[in-house]
C-alpha positions as CSV (number, residue, x, y, z in Angstrom):
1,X,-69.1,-169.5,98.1
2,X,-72.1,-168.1,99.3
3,X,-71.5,-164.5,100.5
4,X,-75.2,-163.0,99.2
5,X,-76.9,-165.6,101.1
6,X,-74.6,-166.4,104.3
7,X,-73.4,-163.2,105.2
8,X,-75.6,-161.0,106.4
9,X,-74.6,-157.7,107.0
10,X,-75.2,-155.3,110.0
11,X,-73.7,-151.8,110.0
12,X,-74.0,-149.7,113.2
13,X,-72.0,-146.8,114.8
14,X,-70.2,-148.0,117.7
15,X,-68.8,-145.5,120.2
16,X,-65.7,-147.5,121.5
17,X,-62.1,-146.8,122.0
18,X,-60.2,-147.7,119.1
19,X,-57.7,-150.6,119.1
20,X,-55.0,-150.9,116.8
21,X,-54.4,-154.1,115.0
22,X,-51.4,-154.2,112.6
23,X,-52.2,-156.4,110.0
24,X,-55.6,-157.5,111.1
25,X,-54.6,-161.2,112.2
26,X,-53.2,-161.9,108.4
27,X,-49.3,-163.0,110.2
28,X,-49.1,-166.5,109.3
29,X,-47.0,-168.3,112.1
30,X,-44.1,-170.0,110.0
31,X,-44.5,-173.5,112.1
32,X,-48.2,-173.8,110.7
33,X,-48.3,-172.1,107.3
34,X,-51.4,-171.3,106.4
35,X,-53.4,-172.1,109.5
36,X,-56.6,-170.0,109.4
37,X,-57.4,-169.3,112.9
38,X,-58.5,-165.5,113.5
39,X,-56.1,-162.7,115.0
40,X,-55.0,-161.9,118.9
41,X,-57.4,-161.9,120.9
42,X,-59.9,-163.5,118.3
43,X,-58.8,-166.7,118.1
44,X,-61.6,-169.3,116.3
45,X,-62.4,-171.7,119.1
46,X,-61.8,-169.6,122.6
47,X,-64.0,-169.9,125.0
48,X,-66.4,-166.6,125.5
49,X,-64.9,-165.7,128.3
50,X,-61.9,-166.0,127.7
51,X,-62.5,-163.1,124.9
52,X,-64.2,-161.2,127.3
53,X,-61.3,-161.1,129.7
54,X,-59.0,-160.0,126.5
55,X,-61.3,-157.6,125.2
56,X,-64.0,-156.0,127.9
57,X,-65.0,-153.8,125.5
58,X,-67.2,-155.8,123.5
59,X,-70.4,-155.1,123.5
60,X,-73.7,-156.0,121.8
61,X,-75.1,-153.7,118.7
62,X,-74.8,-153.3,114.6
63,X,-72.3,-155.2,114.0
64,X,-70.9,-157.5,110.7
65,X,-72.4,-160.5,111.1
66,X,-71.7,-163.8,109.0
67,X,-74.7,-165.9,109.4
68,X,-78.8,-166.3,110.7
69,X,-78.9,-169.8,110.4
70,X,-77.4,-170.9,113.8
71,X,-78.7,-169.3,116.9
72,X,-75.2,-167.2,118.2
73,X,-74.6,-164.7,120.9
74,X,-72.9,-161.6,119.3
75,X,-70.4,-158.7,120.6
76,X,-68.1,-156.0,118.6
77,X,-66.9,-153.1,118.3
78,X,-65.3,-150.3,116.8
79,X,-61.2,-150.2,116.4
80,X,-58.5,-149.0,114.2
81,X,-57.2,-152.0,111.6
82,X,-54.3,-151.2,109.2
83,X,-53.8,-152.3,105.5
84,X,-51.1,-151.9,104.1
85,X,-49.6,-149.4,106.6
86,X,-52.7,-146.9,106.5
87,X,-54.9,-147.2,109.6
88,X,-58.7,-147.1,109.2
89,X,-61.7,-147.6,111.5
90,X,-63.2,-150.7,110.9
91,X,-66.4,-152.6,112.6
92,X,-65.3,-155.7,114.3
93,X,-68.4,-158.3,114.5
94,X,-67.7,-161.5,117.1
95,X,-70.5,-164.8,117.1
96,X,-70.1,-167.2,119.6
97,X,-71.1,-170.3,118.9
98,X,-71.8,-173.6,121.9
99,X,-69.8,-171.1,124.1
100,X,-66.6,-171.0,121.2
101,X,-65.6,-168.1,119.4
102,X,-66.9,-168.8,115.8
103,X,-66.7,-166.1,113.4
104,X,-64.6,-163.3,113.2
105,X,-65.6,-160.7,111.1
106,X,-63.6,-157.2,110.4
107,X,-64.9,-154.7,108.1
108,X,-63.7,-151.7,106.7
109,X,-67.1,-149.6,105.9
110,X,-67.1,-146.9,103.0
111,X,-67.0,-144.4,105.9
112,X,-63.3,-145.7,106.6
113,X,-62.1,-144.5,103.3
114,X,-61.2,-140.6,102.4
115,X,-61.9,-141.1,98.6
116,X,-62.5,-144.2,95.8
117,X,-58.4,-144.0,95.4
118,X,-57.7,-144.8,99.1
119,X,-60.1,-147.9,99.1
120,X,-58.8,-149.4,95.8
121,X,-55.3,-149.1,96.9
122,X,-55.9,-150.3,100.3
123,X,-57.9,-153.0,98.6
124,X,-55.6,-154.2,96.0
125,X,-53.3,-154.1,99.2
126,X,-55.1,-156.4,101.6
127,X,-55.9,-158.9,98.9
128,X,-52.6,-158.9,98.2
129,X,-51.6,-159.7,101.3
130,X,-53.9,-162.5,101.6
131,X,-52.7,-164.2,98.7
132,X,-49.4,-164.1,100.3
133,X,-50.0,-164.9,103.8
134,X,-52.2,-167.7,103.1
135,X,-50.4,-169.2,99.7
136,X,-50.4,-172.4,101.6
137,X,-54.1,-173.2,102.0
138,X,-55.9,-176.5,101.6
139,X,-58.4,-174.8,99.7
140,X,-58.5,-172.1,97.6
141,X,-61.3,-170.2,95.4
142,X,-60.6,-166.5,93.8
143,X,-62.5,-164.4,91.7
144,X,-61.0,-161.3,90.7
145,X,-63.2,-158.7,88.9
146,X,-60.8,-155.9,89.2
147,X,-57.4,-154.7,91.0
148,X,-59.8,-153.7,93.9
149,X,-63.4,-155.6,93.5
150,X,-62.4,-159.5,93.9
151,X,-63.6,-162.1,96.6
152,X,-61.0,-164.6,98.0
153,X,-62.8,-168.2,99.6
154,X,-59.9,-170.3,101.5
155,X,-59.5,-173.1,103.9
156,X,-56.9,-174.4,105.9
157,X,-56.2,-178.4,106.3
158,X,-58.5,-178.2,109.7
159,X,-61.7,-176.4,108.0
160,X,-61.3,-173.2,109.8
161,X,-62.3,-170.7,106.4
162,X,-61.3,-167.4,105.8
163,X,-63.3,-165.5,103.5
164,X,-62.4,-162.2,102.2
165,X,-64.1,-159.6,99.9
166,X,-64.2,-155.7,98.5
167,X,-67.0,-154.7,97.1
168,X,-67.4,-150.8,94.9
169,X,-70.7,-149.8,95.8
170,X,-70.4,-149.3,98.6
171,X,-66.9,-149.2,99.2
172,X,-66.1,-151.9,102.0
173,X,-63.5,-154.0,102.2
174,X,-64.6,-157.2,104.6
175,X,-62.6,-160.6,105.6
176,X,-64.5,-163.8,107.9
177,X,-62.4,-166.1,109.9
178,X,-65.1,-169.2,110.4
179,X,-64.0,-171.8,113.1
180,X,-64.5,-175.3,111.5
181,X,-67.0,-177.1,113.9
182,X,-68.9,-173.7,112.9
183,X,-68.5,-174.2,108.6
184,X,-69.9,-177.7,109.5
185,X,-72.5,-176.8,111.3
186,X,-73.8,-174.5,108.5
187,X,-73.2,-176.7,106.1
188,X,-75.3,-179.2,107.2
189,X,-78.3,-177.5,107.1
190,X,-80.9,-178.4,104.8
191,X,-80.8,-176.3,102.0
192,X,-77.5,-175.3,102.6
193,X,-75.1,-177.0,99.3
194,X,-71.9,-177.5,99.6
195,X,-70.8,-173.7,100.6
196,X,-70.8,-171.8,103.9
């Protein structure tokens, strides 16, 4: 896993009519356990317009961004994301990719969190939830420093990856749904290893 190299992150302060996602795209569809494949109306693979007719408030600025390596067009936006049950303001960070959706990125920026006790309950939460929703996956790499600073690296039997992270200083909490053609792409850069 390559998170300090790969992801590259871009805060900004978007101005945009929240949207509320329950759950932030971690239901797992009980036909195809443990399909990675982003959350309504982000799902890896869609065609840019497609997104755009879904979501017209997208719009270019500071937003979380996975990777530089790749030329991508990128949108976001600002919207309201629950974990477990609380609802926060995240930063939603789209990159399109040969005209695809390929990354999906939702953060949860210190900013989104009334004290250190909110964000280590809401992050022992999410990762939680993670584990659960996608106990399934192909692949699997954790690293757990504490209850609330851990990293979670999955992928699903397609190569779609999800990868998931809170951090203490600042307090963010962040999760990356990579489309596969994507993950491939990066990975076969020179230079690149064996991570995304």
């Amino acid at each position: 896993m390559k998170i300090a190299r790969s992801f590259v992150m871009l805060l900004g302060f978007a101005l945009v009519f929240p949207l509320a996602i329950p759950g932030a795209g971690l239901e797992v569809s009980p036909q195809r356990p443990a399909v990675i494949n982003g959350f309504w109306p982000y799902i890896l693979g869609t065609e840019i317009r497609t997104v755009f007719r879904a979501d017209p408030e997208l719009t270019r600025g500071n937003y979380p961004l996975w990777a530089r390596e790749i030329f991508t067009y990128q949108y976001g936006r600002s919207l309201v994301a629950s974990i477990g049950g609380v609802t926060y303001i995240a930063l939603l960070g789209l990159q399109f990719w040969q005209g695809r959706l390929a990354a999906v990125i939702l953060q949860w920026p210190a900013s989104s969190f009334g004290s250190e006790y909110e964000w280590r309950k809401a992050a022992a939460s999410f990762r939680n939830r993670i584990a659960v929703a996608y106990a399934g996956a192909a692949q699997k790499r954790f690293a757990l420093t504490s209850q609330s600073v851990w990293s979670i690296d999955l992928a699903d039997a397609e190569g779609n990856a999800l990868v998931a992270w809170s951090i203490d200083r600042p307090y963010v909490i962040s999760v990356a749904h990579l489309w596969a053609p994507y993950v491939r792409a990066l990975e076969s850069l020179p230079g690149s290893g064996s991570g995304y």
